[in-house]
C-alpha positions as semicolon CSV with decimal commas, in nm:
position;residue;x (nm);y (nm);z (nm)
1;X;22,337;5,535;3,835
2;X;22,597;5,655;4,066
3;X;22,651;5,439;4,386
4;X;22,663;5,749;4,597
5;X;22,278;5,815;4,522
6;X;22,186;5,461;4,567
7;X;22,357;5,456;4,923
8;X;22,165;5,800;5,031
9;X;21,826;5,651;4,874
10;X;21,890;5,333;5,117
11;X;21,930;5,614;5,384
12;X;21,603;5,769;5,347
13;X;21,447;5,433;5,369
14;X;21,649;5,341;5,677
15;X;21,569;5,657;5,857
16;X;21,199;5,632;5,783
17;X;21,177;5,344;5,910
18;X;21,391;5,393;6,189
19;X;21,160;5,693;6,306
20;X;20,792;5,506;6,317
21;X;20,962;5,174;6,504
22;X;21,054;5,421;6,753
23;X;20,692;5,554;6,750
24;X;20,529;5,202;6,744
25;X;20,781;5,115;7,018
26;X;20,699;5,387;7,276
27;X;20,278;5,345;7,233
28;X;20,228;5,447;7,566
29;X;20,458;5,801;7,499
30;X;20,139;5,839;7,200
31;X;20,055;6,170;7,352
32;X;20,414;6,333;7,284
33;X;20,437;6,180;6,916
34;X;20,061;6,350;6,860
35;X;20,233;6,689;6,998
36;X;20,519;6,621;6,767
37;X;20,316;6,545;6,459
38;X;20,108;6,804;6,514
39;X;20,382;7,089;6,545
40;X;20,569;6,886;6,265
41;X;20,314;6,845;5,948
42;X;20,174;7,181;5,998
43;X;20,517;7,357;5,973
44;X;20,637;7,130;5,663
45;X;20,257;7,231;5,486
46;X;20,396;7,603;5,600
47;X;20,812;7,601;5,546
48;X;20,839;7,305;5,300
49;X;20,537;7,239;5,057
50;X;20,385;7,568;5,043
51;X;20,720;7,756;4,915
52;X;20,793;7,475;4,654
53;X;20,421;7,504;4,545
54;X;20,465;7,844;4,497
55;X;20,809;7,837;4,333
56;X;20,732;7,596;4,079
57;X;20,371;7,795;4,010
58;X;20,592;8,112;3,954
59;X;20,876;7,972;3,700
60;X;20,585;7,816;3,500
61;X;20,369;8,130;3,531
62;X;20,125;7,924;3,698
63;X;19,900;8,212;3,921
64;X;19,927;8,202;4,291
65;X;19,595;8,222;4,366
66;X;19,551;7,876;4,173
67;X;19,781;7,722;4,451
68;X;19,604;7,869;4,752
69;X;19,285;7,805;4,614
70;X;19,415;7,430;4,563
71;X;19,535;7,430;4,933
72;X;19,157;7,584;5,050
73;X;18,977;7,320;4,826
74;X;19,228;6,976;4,964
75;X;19,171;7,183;5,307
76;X;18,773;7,182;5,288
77;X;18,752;6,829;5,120
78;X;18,927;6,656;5,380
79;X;18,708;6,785;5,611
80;X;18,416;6,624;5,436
81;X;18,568;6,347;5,398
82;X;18,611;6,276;5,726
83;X;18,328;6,411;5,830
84;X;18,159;6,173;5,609
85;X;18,363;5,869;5,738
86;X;18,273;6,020;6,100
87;X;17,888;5,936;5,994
88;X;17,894;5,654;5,838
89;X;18,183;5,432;5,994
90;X;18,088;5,412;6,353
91;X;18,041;5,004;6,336
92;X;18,444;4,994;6,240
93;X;18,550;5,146;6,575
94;X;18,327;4,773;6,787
95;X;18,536;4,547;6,526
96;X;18,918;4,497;6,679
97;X;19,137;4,611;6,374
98;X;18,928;4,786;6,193
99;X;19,014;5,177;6,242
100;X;18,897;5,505;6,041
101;X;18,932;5,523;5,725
102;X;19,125;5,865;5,783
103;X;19,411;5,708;5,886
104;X;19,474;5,501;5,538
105;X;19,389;5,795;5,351
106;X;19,652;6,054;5,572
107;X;19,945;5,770;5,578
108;X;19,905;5,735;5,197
109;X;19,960;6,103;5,150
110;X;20,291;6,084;5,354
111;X;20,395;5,824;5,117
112;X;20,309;5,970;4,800
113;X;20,486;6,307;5,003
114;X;20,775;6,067;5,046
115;X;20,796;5,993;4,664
116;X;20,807;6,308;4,591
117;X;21,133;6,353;4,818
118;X;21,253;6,081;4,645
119;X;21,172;6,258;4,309
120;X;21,366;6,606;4,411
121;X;21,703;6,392;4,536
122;X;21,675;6,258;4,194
123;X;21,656;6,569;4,028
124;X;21,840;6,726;4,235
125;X;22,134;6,523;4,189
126;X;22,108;6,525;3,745
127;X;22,150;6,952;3,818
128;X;22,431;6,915;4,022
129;X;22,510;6,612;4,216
130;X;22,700;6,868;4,541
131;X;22,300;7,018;4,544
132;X;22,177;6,663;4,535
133;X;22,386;6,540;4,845
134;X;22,249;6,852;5,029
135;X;21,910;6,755;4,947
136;X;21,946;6,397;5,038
137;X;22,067;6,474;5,385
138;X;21,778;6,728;5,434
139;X;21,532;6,418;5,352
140;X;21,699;6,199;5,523
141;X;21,673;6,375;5,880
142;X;21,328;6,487;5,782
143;X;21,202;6,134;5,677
144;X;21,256;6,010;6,081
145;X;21,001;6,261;6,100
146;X;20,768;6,140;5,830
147;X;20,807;5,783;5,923
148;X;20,683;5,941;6,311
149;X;20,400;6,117;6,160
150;X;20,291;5,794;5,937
151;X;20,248;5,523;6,246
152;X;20,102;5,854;6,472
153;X;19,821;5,899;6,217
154;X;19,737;5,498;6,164
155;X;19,747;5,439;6,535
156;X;19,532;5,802;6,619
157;X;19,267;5,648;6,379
158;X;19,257;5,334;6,579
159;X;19,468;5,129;6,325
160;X;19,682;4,826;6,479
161;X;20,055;4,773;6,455
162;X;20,038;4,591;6,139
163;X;19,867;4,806;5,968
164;X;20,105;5,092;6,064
165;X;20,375;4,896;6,000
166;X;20,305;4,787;5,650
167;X;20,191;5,185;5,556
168;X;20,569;5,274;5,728
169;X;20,719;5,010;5,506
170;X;20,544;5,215;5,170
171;X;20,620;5,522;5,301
172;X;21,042;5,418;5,379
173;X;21,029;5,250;5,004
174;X;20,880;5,596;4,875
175;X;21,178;5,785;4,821
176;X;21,418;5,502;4,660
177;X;21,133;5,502;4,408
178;X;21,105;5,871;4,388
179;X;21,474;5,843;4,295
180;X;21,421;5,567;4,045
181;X;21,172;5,765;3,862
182;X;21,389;6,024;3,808
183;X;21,546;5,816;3,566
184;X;21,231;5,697;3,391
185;X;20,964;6,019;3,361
186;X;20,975;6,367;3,382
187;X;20,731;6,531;3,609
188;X;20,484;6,808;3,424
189;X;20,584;7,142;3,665
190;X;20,224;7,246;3,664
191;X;20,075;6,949;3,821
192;X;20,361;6,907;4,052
193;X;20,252;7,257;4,188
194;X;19,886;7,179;4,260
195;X;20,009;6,839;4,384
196;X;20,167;6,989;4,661
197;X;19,934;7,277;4,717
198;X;19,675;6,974;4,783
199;X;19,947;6,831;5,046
200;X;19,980;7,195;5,242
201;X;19,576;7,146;5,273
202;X;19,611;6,801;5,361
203;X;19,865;6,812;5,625
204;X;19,728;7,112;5,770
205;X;19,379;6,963;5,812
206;X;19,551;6,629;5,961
207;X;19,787;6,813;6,204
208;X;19,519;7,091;6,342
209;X;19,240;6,924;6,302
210;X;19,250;6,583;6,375
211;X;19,575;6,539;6,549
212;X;19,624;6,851;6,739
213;X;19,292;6,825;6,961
214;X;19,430;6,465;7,112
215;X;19,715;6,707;7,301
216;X;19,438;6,862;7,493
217;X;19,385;6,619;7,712
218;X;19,716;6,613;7,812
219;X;19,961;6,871;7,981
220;X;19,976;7,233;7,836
221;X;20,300;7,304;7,923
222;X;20,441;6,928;7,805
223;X;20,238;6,893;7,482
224;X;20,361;7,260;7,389
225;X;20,672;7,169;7,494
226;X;20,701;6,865;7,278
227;X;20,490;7,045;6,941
228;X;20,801;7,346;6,980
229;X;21,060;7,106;6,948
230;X;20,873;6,941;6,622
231;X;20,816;7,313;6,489
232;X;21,202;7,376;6,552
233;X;21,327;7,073;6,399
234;X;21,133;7,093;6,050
235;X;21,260;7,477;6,045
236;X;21,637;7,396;6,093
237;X;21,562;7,081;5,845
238;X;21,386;7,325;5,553
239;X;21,666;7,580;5,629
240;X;21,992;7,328;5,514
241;X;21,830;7,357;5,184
């Protein structure tokens, strides 16, 4: 394996990590990392998943409407989901460390997202390894991000610390695997697809739905102020690649 991979794998891990210490850190700044994860996983379902999703469906001659209809379905059964959990978990919120079961559920997907990052560094880099250094940097910067949006939705469903810590540790190992696996499997191009199809509905249900509504009971002008600058980021991020 060459070194150079290894060392930008260890990256993505650092900078993942980096990103939800600096969110577990600042707890009482909670309101401005909602704003940020809000602005941020709703423009990576928009500029980052949904394009790949579609790409891959077209250059397997997967249809379109599959993928959208995959993003409407994950979209819908989140909602029941936590809907469901809304019903039927209220005694978790009286017992200190217990938190929604939402917030498990969300942090996984960002790791599993993660992996996948992992997965296109690896594959990026057996193509051409120029492309894969590109590709690396572009996860790097955006995994501060993920590691953010990871703690933000563990502590927003009333998770402690350690909990959020241990899902930030999965999520900053995520992508050295993704790279490993590379080396070991080759990913089917049609399941890939609806994978990340499921992720646009995912992460657009988390970030409007469920994360978006804590900025309103903060400033307009700050929270929309803080959501821009997450929007901007992920679009200069999507745009290096």
């Amino acid at each position: 394996m060459d070194p150079i991979i290894i060392l930008l794998a260890l990256a993505t891990f650092a900078s993942t990590l980096i990103g939800g210490t600096v969110a577990i850190r600042f707890r009482k700044a909670l309101p401005y990392f909602f704003a940020f994860a809000a602005g941020t996983l709703i423009t990576v379902a928009f500029l980052d998943l949904m394009p790949e999703s579609i790409n891959l469906a077209q250059s397997i001659g997967l249809p379109i409407r599959d993928v959208l209809i995959a993003v409407v379905l994950s979209f819908l059964f989140y909602s029941f989901v936590e809907r469901y959990f809304l019903t039927h978990h209220h005694h978790d919120e009286k017992e200190e460390g217990h938190g929604h079961p939402m917030g498990p559920i969300g942090a996984g997907s960002l790791v599993i997202h993660s992996l996948l990052d992992g997965v296109a560094i690896g594959a990026a880099f057996s193509v051409n390894p120029a492309i894969g250094i590109i590709v690396a940097l572009a996860v790097i910067f955006h995994d501060f991000t993920d590691g953010i949006n990871t703690v933000v939705v563990m502590l927003r469903n009333k998770h402690n610390a350690g909990r959020a810590l241990a899902f930030l540790f999965a999520d900053a190992i995520a992508p050295v695997a993704g790279v490993l696996l590379t080396y070991l499997f080759i990913v089917n191009s049609a399941y890939l697809s609806v994978i990340l199809a499921i992720f646009v509905g995912e992460f657009l249900y988390i970030g409007a739905t469920s994360i978006l509504p804590e900025t309103y009971k903060h400033s307009f002008s700050r929270m929309m102020l803080i959501m821009t600058f997450g929007v901007i980021l992920i679009l200069v991020l999507t745009s290096v690649v």
